[in-house]
C-alpha positions as CSV (number, residue, x, y, z in Angstrom):
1,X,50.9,-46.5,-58.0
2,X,49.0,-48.5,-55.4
3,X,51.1,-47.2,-52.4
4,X,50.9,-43.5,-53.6
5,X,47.2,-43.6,-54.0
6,X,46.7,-45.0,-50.2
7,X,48.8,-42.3,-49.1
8,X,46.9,-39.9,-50.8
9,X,43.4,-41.1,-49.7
10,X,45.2,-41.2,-45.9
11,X,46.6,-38.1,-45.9
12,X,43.2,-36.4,-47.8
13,X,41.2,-38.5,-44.7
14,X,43.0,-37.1,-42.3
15,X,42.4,-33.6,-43.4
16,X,39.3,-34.0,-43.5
17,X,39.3,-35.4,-39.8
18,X,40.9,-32.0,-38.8
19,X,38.9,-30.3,-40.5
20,X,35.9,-31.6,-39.1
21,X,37.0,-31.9,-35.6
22,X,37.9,-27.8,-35.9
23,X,34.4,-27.4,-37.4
24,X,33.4,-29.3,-34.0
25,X,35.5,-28.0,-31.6
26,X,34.2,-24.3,-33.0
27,X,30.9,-25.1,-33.0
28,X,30.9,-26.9,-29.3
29,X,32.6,-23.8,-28.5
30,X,30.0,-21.7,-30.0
31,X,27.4,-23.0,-28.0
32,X,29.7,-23.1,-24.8
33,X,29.7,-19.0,-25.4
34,X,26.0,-19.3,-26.3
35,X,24.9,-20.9,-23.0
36,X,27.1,-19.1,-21.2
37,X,25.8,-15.5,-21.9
38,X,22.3,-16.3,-22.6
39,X,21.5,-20.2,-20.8
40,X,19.8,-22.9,-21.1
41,X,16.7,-20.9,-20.6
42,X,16.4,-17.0,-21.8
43,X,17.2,-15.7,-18.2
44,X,19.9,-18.3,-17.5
45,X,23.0,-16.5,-18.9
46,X,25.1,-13.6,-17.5
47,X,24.2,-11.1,-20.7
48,X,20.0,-11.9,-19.9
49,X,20.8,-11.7,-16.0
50,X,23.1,-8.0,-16.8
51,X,19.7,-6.7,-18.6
52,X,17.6,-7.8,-15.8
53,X,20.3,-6.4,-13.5
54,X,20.3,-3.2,-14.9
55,X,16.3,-2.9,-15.8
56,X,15.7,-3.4,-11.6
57,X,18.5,-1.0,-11.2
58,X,16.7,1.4,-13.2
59,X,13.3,1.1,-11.9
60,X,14.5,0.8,-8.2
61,X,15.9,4.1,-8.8
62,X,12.8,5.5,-10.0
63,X,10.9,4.6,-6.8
64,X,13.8,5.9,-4.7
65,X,15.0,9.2,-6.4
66,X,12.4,10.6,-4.5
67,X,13.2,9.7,-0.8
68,X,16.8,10.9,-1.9
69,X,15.7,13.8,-3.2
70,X,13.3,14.3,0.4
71,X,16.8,13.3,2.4
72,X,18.9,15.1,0.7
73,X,17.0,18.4,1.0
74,X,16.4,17.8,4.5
75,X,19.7,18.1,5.5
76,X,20.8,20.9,3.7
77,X,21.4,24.2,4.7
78,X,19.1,27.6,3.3
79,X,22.8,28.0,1.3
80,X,22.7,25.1,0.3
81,X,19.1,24.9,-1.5
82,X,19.9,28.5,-2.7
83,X,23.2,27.2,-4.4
84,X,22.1,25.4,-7.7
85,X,25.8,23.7,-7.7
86,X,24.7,21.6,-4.6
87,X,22.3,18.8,-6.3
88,X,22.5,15.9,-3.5
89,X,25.0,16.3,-1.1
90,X,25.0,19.4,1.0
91,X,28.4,21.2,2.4
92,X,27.1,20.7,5.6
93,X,24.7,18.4,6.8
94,X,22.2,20.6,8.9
95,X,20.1,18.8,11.6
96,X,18.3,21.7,12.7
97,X,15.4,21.1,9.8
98,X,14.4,17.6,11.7
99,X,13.9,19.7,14.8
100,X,12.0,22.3,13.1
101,X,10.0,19.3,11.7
102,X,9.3,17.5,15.2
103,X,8.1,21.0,16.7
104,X,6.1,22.2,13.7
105,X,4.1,18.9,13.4
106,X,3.9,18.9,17.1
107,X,4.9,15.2,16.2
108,X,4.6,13.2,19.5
109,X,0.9,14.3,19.9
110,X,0.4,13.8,15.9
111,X,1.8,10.8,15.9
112,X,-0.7,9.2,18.9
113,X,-3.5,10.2,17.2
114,X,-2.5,9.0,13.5
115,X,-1.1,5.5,15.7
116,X,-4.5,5.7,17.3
117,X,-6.7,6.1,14.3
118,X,-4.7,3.3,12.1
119,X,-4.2,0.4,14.9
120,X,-7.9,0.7,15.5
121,X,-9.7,0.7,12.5
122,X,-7.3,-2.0,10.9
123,X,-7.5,-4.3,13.9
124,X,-11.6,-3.9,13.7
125,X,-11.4,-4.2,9.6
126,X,-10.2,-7.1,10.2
127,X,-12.0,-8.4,12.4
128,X,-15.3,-7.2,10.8
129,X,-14.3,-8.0,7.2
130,X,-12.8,-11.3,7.8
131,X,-16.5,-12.3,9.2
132,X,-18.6,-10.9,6.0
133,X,-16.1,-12.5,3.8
134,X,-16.6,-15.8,5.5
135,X,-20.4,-15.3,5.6
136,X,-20.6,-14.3,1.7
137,X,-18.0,-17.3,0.7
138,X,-19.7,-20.3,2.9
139,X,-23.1,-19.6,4.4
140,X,-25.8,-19.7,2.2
141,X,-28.5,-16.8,3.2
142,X,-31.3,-15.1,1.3
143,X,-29.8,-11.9,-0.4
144,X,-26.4,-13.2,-0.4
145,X,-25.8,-12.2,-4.5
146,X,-27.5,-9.3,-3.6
147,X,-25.9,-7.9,-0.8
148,X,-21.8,-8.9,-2.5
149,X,-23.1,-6.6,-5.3
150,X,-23.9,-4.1,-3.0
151,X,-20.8,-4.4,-1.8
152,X,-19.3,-4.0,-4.7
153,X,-21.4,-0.9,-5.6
154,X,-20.1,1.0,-2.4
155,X,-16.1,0.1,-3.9
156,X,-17.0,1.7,-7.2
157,X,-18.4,5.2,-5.6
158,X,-15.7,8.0,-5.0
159,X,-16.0,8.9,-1.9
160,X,-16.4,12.1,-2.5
161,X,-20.2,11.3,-3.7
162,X,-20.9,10.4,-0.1
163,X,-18.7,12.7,1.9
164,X,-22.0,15.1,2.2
165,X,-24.6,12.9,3.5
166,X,-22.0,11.4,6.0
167,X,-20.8,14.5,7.2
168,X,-24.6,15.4,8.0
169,X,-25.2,12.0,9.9
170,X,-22.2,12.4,11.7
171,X,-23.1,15.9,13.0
172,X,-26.3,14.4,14.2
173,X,-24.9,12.0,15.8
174,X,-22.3,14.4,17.5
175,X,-18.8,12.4,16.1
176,X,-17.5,15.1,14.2
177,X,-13.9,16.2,15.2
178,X,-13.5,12.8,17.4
179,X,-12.6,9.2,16.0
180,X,-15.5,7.8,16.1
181,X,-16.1,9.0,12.8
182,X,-13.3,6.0,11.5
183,X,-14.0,3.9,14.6
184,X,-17.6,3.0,14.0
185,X,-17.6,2.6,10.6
186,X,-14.4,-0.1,10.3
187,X,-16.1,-1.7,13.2
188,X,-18.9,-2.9,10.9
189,X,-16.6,-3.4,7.7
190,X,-17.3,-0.2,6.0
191,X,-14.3,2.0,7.0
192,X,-11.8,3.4,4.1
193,X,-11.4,0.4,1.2
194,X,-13.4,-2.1,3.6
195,X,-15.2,-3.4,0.4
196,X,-12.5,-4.3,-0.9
197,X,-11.0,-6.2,2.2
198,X,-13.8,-7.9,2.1
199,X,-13.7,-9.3,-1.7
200,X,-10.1,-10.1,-0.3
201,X,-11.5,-12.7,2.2
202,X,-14.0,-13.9,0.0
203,X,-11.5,-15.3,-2.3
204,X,-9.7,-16.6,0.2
205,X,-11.9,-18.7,1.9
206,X,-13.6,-19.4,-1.7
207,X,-9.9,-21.4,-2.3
208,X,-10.2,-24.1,0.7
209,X,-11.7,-26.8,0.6
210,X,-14.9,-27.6,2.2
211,X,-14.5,-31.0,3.7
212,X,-12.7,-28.9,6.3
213,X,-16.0,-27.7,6.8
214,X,-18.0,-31.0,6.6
215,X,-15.3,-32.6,8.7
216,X,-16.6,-30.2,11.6
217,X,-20.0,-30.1,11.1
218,X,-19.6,-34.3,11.8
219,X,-17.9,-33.4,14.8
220,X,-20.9,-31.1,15.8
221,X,-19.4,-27.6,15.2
222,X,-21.5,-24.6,15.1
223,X,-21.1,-22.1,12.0
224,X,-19.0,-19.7,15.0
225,X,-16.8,-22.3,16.1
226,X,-15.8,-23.1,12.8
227,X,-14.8,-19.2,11.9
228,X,-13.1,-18.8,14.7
229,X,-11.5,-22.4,15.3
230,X,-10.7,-23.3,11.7
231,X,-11.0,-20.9,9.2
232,X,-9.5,-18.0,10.9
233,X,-6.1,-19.3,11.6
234,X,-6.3,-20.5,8.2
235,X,-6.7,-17.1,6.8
236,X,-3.4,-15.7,9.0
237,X,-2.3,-15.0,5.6
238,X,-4.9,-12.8,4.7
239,X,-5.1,-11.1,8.2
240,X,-1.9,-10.0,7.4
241,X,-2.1,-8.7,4.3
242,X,-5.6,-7.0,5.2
243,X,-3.9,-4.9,8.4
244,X,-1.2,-3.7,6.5
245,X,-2.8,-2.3,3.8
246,X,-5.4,-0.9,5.9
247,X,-2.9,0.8,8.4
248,X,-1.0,2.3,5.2
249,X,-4.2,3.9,4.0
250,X,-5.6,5.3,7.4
251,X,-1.9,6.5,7.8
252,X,-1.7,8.3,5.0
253,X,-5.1,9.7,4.8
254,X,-5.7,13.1,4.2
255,X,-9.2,14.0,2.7
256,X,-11.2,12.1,5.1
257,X,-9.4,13.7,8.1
258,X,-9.5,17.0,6.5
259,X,-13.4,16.7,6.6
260,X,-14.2,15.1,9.7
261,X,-11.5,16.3,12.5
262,X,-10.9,19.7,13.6
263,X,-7.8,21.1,15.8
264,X,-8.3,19.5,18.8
265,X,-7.4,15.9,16.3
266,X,-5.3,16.3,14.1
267,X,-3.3,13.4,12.3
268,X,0.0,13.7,10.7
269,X,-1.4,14.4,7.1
270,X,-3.1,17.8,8.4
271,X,-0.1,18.4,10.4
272,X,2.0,18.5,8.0
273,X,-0.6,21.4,6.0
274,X,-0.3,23.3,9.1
275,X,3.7,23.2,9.3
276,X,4.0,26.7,7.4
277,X,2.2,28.5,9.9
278,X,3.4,26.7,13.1
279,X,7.3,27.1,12.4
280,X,6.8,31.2,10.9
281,X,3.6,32.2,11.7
282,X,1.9,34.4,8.8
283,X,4.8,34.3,6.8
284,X,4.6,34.3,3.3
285,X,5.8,31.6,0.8
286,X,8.1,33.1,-1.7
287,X,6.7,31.6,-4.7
288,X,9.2,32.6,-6.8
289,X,12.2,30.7,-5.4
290,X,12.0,27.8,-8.5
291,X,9.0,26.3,-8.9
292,X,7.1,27.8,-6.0
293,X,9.9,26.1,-3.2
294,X,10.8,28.4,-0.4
295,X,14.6,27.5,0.5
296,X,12.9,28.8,3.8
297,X,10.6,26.2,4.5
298,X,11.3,23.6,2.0
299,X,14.2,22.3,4.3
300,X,11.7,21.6,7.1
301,X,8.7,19.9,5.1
302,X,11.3,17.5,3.7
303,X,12.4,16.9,7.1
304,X,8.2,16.3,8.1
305,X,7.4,14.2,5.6
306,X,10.5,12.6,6.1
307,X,9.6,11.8,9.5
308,X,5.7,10.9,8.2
309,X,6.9,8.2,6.3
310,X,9.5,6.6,8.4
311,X,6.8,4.2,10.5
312,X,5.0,2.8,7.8
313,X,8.6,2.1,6.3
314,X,10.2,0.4,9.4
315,X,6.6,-1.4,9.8
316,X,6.7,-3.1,6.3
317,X,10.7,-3.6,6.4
318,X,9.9,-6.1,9.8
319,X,6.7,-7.6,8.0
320,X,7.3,-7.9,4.0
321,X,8.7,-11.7,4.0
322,X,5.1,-12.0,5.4
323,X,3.2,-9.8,3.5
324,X,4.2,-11.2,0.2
325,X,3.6,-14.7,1.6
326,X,0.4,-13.7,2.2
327,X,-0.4,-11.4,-1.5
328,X,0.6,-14.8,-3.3
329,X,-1.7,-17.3,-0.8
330,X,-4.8,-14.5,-0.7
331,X,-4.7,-14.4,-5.0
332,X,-3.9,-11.1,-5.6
333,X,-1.3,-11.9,-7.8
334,X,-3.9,-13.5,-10.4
């Protein structure tokens, strides 16, 4: 009786013991799935790094559909934009358009002048901003409050309030249809968005510390010398960031331009307005060819705008490591 009971009790213990090591094993297993398609942490695992896959895929495609769509029209044939079976690729890839595009916009002479009007003003807002930033983050001045607010006033108007009463000085002052019109204006930090480069600066030299300064002032450094010695190359960051987004605004400009230059100046941005009549003259626009595009001439604007955007592009492709270095050290992330 003795005997059998002990066997029983072993062979019951046993079970048990298997059946808790399966329970284990499954569970450990579990978990091994578990942390394998969603991590340690929620973006860890393959299934959270798929979603995250596929939301970037998603949005990245919404940003580029349109330079697809602008390349793929380009190329194509009259045919081929007439044909609603062609959607993206064309039959035959037709160069012709980006030669239409280069004449129409008259692009070598377009270019210099948009090149002309964006290197300068966003070298000189740089210059000129990086200074009053300085000045309304350090120096302590009577008005100081007063003039920032200011400041801030001029960022909240539309431009369009003010395009009347500038037009008017500028005539007096005989700049109208010449460059001067940007030049002068970015020059003493008010060119296009300079308030805001300005508040850009401010933060930034708000962030570092001022026994920099102190250190200096010991040594005998005048308020100059410690812009231009210290604080500047500190704030290589924020140059950068500063230039490029002015240069993509006074590139892309079009209402400012529109008002203030006439023929003998013309940018890209008006160029491009004026493509219809350079490549056929008084022709008219069919506007009943889908939407209002003419097969005739929608070809050839793809091709110009195509051809408007392709600096900027190749300009932020050499510099974005840099740039977003310097959006995360300038606080514009926060």
């Amino acid at each position: 009786m003795k005997s059998g009971g002990f066997t029983a009790k072993a062979t019951a213990a046993i079970s048990r013991f298997k059946r808790d090591s399966e329970q284990a094993l499954g569970s450990r297993r579990a978990q091994q799935v578990k942390k394998m398609l969603l991590g340690q942490h929620t973006n860890d695992g393959w299934l959270a790094k798929i979603i995250i896959l596929l939301l970037l895929a998603v949005i990245g495609f919404l940003y580029l559909q349109p330079v697809f769509y602008m390349v793929s029209t380009m190329l194509k044939t009259v045919s081929d934009l007439i044909d609603p079976v062609v959607q993206w690729i064309p039959r035959t890839v037709n160069w012709q358009n980006l030669s239409d595009a280069w004449r129409g916009l008259r692009y070598p002479e377009a270019f210099t002048n948009t090149l002309t009007i964006a290197l300068v003003c966003s070298a000189a807002q740089v210059c000129s901003c990086a200074v009053t930033g300085y000045a309304l983050a350090r120096l302590k001045f009577p008005g100081r409050n007063l003039a920032f607010f200011l400041i801030i006033v001029t960022f909240l108007i539309p431009p369009q309030i003010t395009m009347i009463p500038l037009y008017a000085i500028y005539g007096k002052l005989g700049w109208l249809n010449t460059p001067f019109v940007f030049f002068i204006p970015a020059i003493f930090a008010q060119g296009l968005r300079g308030a805001l480069f300005i508040i850009i600066f401010r933060q930034f030299f708000l962030t570092q510390p001022k026994a920099l300064e102190e250190a200096a002032k010991i040594d005998g450094a005048s308020s100059f010398r410690l812009f231009f010695r210290i604080m500047l190359p500190l704030a290589r960051s924020a140059c950068l960031v500063v230039f490029l987004f002015s240069f993509i605004w006074y590139w892309n400009m079009y209402y400012e331009p529109s008002m203030f230059l006439g023929k003998d100046f013309l940018p890209l941005s008006l160029r491009l307005n004026l493509l219809q009549e350079e490549l056929m003259g008084n022709t008219q626009i069919n506007f009943n060819a889908g939407f209002g595009k003419d097969p005739i001439s929608e070809g050839p604007k793809m091709a110009a705008a195509f051809l408007i955007i392709m600096p900027p592009l190749i300009v932020y492709m050499i510099t974005q490591r840099w740039f977003t270095e310097g959006i995360e050290r300038t606080g514009l992330v926060e």
